[in-house]
C-alpha positions as CSV (number, residue, x, y, z in Angstrom):
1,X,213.8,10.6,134.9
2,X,212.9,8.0,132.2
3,X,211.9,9.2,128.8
4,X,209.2,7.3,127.4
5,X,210.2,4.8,124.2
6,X,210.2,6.1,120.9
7,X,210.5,2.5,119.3
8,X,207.4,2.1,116.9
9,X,205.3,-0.4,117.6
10,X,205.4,-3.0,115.0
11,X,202.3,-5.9,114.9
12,X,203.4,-9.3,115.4
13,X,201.8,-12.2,113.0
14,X,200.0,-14.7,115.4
15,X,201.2,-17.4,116.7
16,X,199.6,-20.5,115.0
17,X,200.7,-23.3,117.1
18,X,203.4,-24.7,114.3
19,X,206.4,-22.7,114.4
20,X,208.2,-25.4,112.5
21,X,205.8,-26.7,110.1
22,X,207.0,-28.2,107.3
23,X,205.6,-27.7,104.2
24,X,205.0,-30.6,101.9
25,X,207.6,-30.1,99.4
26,X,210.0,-29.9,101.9
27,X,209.2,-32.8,103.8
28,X,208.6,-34.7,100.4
29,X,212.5,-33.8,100.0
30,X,213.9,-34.4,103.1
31,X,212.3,-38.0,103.0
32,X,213.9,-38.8,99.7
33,X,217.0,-37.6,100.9
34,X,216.1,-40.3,104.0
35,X,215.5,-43.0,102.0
36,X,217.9,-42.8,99.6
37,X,220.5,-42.9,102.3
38,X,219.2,-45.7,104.2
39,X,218.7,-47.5,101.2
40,X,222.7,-47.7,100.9
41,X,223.0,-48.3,104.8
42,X,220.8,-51.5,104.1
43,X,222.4,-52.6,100.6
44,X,226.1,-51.7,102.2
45,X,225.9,-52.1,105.9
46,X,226.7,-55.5,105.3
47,X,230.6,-54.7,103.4
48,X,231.2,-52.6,106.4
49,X,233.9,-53.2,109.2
50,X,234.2,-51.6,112.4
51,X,237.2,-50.0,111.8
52,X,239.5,-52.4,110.3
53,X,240.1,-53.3,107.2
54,X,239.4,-52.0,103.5
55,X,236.2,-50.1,104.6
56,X,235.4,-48.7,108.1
57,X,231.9,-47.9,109.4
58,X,232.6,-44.5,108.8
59,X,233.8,-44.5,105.5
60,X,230.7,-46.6,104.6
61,X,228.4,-44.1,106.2
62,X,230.1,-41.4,104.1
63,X,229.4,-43.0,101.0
64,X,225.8,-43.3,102.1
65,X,225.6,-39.7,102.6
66,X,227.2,-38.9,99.2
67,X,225.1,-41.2,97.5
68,X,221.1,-40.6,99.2
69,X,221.6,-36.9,100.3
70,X,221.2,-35.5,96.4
71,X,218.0,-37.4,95.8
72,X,216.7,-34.9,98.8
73,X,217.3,-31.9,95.5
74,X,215.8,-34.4,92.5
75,X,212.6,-32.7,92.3
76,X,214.4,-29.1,92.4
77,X,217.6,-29.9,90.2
78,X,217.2,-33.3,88.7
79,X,219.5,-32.6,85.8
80,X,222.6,-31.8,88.1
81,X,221.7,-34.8,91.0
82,X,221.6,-36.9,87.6
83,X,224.9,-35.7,86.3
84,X,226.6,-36.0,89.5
85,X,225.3,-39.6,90.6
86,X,226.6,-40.7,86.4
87,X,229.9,-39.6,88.2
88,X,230.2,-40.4,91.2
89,X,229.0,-43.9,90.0
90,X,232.0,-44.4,87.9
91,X,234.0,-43.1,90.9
92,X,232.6,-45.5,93.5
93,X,233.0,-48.0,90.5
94,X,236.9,-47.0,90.1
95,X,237.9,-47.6,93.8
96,X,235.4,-50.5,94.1
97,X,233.3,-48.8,96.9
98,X,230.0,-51.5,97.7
99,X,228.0,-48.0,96.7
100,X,228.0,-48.4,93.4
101,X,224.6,-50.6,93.9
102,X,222.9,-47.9,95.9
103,X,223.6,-46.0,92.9
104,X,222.6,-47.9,90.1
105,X,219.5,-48.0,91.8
106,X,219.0,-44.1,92.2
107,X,220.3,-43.1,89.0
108,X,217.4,-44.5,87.0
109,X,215.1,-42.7,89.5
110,X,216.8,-39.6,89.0
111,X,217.0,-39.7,85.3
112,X,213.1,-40.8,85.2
113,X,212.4,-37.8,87.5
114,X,214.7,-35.3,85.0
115,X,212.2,-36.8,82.0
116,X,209.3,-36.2,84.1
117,X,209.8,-32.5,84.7
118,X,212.4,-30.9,81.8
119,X,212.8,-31.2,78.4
120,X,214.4,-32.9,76.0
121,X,217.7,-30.6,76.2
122,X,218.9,-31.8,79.5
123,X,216.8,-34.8,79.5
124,X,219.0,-36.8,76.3
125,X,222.5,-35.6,77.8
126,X,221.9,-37.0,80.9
127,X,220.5,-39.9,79.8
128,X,223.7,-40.6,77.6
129,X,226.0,-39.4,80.8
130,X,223.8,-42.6,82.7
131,X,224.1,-45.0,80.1
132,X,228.0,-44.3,80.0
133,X,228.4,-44.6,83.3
134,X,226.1,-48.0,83.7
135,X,228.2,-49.3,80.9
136,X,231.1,-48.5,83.1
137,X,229.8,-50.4,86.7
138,X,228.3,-53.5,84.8
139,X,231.9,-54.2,82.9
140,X,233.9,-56.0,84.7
141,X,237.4,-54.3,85.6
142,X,240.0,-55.0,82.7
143,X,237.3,-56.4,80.3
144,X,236.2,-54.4,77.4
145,X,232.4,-53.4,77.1
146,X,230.3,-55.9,75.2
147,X,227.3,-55.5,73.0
148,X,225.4,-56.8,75.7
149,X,226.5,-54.5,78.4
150,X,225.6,-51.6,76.1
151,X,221.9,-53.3,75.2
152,X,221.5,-53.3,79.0
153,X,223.0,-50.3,80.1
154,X,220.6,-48.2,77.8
155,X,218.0,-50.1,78.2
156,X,218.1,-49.6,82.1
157,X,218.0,-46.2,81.7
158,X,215.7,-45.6,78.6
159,X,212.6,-48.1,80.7
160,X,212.7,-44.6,83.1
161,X,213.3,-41.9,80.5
162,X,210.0,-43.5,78.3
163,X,208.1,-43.8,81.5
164,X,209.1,-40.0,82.5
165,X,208.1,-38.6,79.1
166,X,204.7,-40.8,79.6
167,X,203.9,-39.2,82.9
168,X,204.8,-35.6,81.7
169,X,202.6,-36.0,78.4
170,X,199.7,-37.5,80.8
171,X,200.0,-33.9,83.1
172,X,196.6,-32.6,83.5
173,X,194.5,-35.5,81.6
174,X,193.7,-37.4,85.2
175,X,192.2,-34.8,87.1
176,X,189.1,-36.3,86.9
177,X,190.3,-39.3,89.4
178,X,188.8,-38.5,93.1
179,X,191.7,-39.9,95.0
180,X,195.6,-39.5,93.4
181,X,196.5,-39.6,96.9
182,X,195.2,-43.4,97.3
183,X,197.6,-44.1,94.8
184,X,200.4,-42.5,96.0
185,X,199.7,-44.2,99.2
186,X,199.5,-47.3,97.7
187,X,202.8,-46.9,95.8
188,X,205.0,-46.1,98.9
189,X,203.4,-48.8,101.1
190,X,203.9,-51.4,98.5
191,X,207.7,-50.3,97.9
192,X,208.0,-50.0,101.8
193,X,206.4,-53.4,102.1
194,X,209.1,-55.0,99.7
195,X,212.1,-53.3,100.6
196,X,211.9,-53.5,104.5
197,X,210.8,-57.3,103.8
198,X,213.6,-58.6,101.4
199,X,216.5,-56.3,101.9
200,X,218.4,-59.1,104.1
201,X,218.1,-61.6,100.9
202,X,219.2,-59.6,98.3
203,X,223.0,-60.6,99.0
204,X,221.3,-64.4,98.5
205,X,220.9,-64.5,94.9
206,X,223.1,-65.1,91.6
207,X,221.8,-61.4,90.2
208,X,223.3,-58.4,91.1
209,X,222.0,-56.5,94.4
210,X,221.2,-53.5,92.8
211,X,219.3,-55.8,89.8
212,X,217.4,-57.1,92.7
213,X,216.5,-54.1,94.2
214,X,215.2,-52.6,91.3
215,X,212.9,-56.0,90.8
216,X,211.6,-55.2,94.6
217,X,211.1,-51.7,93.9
218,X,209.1,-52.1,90.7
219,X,206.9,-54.7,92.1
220,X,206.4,-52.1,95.0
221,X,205.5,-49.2,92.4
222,X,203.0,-51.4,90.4
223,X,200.5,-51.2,93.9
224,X,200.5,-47.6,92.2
225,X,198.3,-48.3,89.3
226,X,196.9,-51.7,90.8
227,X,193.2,-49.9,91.1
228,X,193.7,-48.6,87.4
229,X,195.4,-51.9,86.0
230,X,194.5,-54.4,88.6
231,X,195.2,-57.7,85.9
232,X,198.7,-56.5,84.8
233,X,199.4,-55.7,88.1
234,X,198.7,-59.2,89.2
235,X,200.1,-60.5,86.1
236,X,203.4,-58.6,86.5
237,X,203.3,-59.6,90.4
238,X,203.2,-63.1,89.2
239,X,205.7,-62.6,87.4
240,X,207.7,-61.1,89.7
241,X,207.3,-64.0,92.1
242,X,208.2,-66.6,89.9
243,X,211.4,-64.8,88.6
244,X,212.2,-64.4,92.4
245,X,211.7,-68.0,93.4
246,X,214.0,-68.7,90.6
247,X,217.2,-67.0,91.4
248,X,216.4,-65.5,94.8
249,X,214.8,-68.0,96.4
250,X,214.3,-65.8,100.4
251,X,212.6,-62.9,98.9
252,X,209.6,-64.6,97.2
253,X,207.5,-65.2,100.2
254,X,207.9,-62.0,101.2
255,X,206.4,-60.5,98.2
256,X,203.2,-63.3,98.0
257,X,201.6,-60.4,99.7
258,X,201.6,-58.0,97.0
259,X,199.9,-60.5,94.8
260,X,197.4,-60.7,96.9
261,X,196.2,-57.4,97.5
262,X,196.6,-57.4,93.5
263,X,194.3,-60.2,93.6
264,X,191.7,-58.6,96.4
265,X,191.5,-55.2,94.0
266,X,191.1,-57.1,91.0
267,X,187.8,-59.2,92.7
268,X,186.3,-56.3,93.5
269,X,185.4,-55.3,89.4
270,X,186.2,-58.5,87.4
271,X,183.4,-61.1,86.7
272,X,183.2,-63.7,87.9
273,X,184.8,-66.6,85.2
274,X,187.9,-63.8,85.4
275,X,187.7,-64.0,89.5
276,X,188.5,-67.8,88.8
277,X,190.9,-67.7,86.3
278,X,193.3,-65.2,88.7
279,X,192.3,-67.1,91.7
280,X,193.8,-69.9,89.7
281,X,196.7,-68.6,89.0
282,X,197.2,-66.6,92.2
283,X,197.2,-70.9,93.9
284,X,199.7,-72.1,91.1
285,X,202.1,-69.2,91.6
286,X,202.0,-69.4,95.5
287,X,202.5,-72.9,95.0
288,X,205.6,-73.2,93.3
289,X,206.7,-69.8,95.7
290,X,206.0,-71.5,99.2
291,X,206.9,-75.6,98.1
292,X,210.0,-76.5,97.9
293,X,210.3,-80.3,98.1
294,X,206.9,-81.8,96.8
295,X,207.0,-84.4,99.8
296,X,205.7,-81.7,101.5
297,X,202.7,-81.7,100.1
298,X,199.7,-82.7,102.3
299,X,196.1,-82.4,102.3
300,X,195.8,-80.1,104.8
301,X,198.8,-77.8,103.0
302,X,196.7,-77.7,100.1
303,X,193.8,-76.4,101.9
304,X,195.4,-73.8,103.5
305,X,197.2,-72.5,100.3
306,X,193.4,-72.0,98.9
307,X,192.3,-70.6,101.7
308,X,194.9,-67.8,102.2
309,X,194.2,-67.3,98.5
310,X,190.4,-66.9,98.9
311,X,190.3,-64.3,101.5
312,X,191.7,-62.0,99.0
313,X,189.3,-63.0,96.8
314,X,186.3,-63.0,99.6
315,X,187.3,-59.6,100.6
316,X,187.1,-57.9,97.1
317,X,184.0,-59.3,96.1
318,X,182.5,-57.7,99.4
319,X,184.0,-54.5,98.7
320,X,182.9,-54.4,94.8
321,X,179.1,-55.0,96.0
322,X,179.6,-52.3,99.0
323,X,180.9,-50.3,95.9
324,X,177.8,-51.1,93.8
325,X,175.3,-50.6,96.2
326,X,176.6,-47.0,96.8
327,X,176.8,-46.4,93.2
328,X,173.4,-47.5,93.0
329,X,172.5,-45.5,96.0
330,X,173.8,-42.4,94.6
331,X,171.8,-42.7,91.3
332,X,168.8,-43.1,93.2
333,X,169.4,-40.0,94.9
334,X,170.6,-38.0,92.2
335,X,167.3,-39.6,90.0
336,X,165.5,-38.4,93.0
337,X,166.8,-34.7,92.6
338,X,166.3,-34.6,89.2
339,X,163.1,-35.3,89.3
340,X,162.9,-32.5,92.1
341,X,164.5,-30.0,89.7
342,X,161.6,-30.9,86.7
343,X,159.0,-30.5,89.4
344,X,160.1,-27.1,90.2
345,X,160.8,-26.0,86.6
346,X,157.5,-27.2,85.8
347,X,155.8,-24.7,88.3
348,X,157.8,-22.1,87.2
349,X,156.9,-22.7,84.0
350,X,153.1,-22.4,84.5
351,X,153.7,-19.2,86.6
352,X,155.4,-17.9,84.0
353,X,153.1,-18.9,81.4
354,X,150.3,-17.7,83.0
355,X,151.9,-14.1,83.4
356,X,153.4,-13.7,79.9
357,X,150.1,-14.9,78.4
358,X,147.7,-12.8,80.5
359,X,149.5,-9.9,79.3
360,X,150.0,-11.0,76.1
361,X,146.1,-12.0,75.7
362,X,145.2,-8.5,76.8
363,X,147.4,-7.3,74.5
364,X,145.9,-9.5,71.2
365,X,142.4,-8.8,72.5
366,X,143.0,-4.8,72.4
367,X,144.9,-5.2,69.2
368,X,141.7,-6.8,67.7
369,X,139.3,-4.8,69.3
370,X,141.0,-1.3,67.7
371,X,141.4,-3.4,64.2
372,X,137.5,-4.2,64.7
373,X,136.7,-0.7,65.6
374,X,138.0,0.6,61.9
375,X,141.4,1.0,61.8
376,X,142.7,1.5,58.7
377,X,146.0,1.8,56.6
378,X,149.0,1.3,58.2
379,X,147.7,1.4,61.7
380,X,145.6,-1.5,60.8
381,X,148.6,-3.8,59.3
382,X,150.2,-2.9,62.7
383,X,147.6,-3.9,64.6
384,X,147.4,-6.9,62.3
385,X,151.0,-7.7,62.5
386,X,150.8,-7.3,66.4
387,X,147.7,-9.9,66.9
388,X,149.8,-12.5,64.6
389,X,152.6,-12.0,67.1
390,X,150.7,-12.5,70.1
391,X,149.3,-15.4,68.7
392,X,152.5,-17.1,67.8
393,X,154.2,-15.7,71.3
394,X,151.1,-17.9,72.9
395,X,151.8,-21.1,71.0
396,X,155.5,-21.1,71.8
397,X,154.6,-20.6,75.2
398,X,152.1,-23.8,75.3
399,X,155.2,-25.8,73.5
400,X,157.7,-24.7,75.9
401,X,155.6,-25.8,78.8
402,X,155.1,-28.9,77.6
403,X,158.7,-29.4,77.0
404,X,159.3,-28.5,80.5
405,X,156.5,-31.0,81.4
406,X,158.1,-34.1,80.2
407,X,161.3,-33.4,78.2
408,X,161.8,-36.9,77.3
409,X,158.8,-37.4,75.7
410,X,158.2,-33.9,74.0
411,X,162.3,-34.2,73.0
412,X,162.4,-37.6,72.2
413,X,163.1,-37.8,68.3
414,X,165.0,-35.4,66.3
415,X,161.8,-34.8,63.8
416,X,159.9,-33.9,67.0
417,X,162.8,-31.4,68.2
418,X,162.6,-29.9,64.3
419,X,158.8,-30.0,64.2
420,X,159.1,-27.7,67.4
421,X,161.2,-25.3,66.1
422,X,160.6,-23.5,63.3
423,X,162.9,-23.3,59.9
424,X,165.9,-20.8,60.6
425,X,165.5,-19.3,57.3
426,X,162.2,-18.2,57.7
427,X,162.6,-16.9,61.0
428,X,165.9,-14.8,59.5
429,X,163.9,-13.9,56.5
430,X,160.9,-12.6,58.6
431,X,163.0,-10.6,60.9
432,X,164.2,-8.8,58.2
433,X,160.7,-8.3,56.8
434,X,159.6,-6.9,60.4
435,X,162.8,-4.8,60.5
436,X,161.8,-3.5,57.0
437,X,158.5,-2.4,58.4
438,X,159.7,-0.6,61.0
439,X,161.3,1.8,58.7
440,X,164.8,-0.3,59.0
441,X,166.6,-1.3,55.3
442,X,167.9,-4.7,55.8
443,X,170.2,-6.6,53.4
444,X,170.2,-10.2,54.3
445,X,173.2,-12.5,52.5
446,X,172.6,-15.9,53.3
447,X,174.8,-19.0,52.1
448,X,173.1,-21.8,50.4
449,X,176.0,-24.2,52.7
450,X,174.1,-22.8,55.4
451,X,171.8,-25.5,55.0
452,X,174.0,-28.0,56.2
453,X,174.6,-27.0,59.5
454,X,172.8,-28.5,62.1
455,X,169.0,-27.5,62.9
456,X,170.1,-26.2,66.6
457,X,173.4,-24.6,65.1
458,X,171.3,-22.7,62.2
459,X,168.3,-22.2,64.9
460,X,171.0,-20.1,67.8
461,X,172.4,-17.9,64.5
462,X,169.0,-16.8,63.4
463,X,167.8,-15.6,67.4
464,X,171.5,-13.7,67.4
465,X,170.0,-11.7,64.0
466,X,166.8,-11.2,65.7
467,X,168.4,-9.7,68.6
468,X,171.4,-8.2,66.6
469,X,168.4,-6.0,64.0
470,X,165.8,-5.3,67.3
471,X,169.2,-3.8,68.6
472,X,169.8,-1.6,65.2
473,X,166.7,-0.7,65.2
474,X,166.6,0.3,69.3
475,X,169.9,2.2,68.9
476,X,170.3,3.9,65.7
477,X,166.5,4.6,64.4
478,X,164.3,3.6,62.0
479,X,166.6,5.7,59.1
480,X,169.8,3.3,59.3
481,X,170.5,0.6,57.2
482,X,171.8,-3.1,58.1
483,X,173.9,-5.5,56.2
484,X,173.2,-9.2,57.5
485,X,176.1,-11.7,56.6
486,X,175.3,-15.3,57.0
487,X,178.0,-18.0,55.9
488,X,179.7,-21.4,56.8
489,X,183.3,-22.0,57.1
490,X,184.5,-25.3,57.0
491,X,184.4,-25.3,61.1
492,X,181.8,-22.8,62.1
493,X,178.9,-20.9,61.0
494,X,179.0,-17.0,61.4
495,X,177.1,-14.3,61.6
496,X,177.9,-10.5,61.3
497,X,175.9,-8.0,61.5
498,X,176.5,-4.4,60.6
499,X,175.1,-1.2,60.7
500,X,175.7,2.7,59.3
501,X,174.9,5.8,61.9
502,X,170.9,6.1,61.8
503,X,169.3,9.4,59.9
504,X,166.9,10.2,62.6
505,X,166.4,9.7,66.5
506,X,165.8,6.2,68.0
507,X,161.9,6.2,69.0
508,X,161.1,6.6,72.8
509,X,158.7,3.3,72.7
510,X,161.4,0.7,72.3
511,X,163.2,0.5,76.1
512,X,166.4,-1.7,76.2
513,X,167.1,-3.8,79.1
514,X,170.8,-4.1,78.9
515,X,171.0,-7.9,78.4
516,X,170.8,-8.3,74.8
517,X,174.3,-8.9,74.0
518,X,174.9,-11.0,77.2
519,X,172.0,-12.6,75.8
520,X,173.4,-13.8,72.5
521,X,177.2,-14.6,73.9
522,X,175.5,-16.9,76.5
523,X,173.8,-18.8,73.3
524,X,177.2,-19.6,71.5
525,X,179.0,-20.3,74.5
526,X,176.4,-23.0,75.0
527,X,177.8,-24.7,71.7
528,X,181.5,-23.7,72.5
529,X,181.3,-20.2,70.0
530,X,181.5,-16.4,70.7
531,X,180.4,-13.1,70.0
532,X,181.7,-9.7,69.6
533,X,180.3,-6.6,69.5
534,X,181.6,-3.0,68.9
535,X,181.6,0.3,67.1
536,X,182.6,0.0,63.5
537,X,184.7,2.3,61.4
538,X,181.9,4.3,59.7
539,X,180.2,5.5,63.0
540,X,177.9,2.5,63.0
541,X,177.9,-0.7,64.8
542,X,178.7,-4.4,64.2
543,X,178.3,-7.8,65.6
544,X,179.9,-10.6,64.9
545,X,179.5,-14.4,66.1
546,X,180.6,-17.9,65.5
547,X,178.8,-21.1,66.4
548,X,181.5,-24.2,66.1
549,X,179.9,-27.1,64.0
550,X,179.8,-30.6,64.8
551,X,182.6,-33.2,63.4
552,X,180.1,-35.0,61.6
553,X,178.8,-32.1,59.3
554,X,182.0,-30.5,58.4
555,X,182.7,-32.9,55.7
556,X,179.5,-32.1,54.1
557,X,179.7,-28.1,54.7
558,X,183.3,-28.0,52.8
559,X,181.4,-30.1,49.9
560,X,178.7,-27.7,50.0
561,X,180.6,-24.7,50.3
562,X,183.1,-25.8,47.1
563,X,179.7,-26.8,45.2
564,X,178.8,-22.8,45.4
565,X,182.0,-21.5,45.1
């Protein structure tokens, strides 16, 4: 008899068709770790033997994993993979392993990378610990270390500890570029491009290999910023290819190429006497990189050289008027749905308008018609103050719509945009004055610096008192009493309002709708401010806001503000 399972079930995640993915970290690190060993196998490979003498294929492929393996942990641990390349530098250095140019190559990486990413606190030792240990490998064995071995041992490590710092004080301040990747891309392709091209040559020259190497590498790197910077990167190319023609001859044809597409991203933005001047240069540079012996020089040489430099030249200009016409295309479009959106505001406005002032109309006419039929004493200045109101609420309305007629032309002066609105003192001061008729006691305290703040600034604050007393007076009654607080600091203008517990019940007839306060922060967020709003200490209520001011009229509001001091 078999007795059935008792083993809970447990749900299994799905299977999604990558069971080994990578994620891009990792593969990020496992192709540094790649790279940096092949770059020894193909600086090295050439020192080993295959199996006798001083250094065996083996061994050589040892050092190659000791040295390119660590840069797979830079980005995790770049202090530690810079300490230990600073020593195993001096190691390889010591027993004279052909290593040590793999590895003046990668410690300046790693140190950059450690800038990038920490602080100053591991950043400086390990930047010393480099330096030291450069000194060490460029010092010839038994010679002391000169002046200029230390000038360019720290300067071969400081170039990548400035540009680090750069990079990690530029963090955030690009975001607006639509494609990083492009120039990541770029970066790798052109240092691909120039290692896997000149590698065989670097043995060729008087320099150093690992001097060389570095030269390649950087000219690889500059494809990086060539659609930010595309002149200094075809100034720096040319220079690159001059420098290499001079003292290693093999590897400057190899890098024409990134001049070029230097060149190509530079036509596609520069005018047209600059097009000429870097076509010019481009032909003198590839000239004294691709002649040798001036017998050589034909006709039919000549023409080619300017032709291979054209297309460049002939492709960029095509793709900066591609690039225009699209621009162009897109401000048509986006014209074209502006003028869409003012369509539609503009019937929205008239519906609107014609709601609000049906209603409001009725309401003047009945206001009138009770004044007419004998009203007197205070239910006459009531009715009074009502048909004013609904008179002024219809005027605003007919300026609003015509603002949302034709902006440009209704906003197209500041004396127009202050004609439209009206002064923000009297609005504050005839708040208050409405507030008082209700039955509300208002104090109003407003700064004489006040002034000084802009129109629009002065113009929010006075609608947040409006709202702020129509609250008071919604919430706590016709009995309480309201202090209003107006004043400039020397970077904003603020506004409290505050209020005691009300002596008698709010009326029935004033209904709140909830968005009053939501209202008023939604104003000063529009000019950067806030507002806050809770219970005070004395049972009452207070609200408090702050509108930023302009650069401009700061100067001005301290002078003001120290005048009435």
């Amino acid at each position: 008899m078999r007795w059935p399972s008792t083993r809970r079930f447990v749900p299994q995640r799905p299977f999604t068709g990558r069971p080994f993915a990578l994620s891009r970290g990792t593969a990020l690190d496992i192709g540094l770790a790649v790279g940096g060993t092949g770059l020894d196998v193909l600086v090295s490979a050439g020192s080993w033997s295959g199996g006798s003498g001083p250094a065996p294929a083996w061994v050589g492929m040892g050092f190659a994993l000791l040295a390119g393996l660590p840069m797979g942990l830079v980005r995790r641990w770049p202090g530690p993979v810079a300490v230990y390349l600073s020593v195993l530098l001096v190691v390889c250095d010591q027993i004279g392993a052909f290593t040590v140019n793999t590895l003046q190559v990668l410690l300046p990486i790693s140190v950059g990378v450690l800038a990038r990413s920490r602080g100053w606190g591991w950043t400086a030792p390990a930047a010393v610990l480099a330096s030291a240990a450069t000194a060490v490998n460029l010092a010839d064995p038994g010679i002391a270390l000169t002046s200029n071995t230390w000038f360019y041992s720290v300067g071969l490590i400081a170039a990548p500890v400035l540009i680090g710092r750069y990079l990690r004080g530029q963090e955030g301040r690009r975001k607006e570029d639509p494609a990083p990747l492009l120039d990541l891309l770029l970066a790798g392709g052109g240092v691909a491009l120039s290692v896997l091209t000149t590698w065989p040559y670097w043995h060729s020259g008087e320099p150093p290999v690992w001097a060389v190497a570095l030269g390649v590498m950087l000219a690889g790197l500059a494809l990086g910023v060539v659609r930010h910077l595309p002149g200094a990167v075809l100034l720096l190319e040319s220079l690159v290819l001059v420098v290499a023609d001079q003292y290693v001859p093999r590897t400057g044809n190899s890098l024409q190429l990134l001049a070029l597409v230097a060149l190509g991203v530079f036509a596609t933005r520069a005018a047209w006497p600059w097009v000429a001047a870097a076509y010019a240069l481009t032909c003198s540079v590839s000239a004294i990189v691709i002649v040798d012996d001036p017998a050589d020089v034909t006709p039919f040489r000549v023409l080619a050289l300017m032709m291979m430099v054209t297309a460049p030249v002939a492709i960029g200009r095509y793709v900066g008027v591609r690039q225009a016409q699209t621009r162009h295309a897109a401000e048509l479009a986006a014209e074209r749905d502006r003028a869409g959106r003012l369509a539609e505001r503009e019937r929205i406005a008239r519906e609107v308008h014609d709601i609000v002032a049906h209603h409001v109309g009725a309401m003047v006419l009945r206001a009138s018609a009770a004044q007419y039929a004998g009203a007197d004493g205070p239910a006459a200045e009531a009715l009074a103050d009502i048909r004013d109101t609904g008179h002024r609420v219809l005027e605003d309305l007919r300026g609003l719509l015509a603002v949302l007629r034709d902006p440009d032309e209704a906003l197209g002066s500041d004396l127009m945009l202050a004609n439209m609105l009206a002064d923000p003192g009297d609005v504050l001061r005839d708040a208050v004055s409405r507030m008082s008729a209700a039955g509300l006691r208002v104090d109003l305290r407003l700064a004489p610096e006040v002034e000084r703040a802009p129109l629009v600034v002065r113009a929010s604050a006075a609608r947040i008192v409006q709202e702020g007393l129509t609250n008071v007076l919604k919430h706590a009654g016709p009995g309480a009493r309201a202090e209003v607080h107006v004043a400039m600091r020397p970077d904003a203008l603020t506004v409290e309002v505050r209020n005691g517990p009300g002596t008698s019940r709010p009326p029935d007839v004033l209904p709140s709708h909830g968005q009053g306060i939501a209202g008023m922060r939604e104003r000063a967020r529009a000019f950067g401010g806030h507002v806050t709003a809770g219970p005070a200490g004395n049972g009452g209520w207070r609200l408090t806001a702050s509108l930023p001011v302009p650069g401009e009229n700061r100067s001005e509001c301290r002078r003001m503000a120290g005048r009435f001091a």
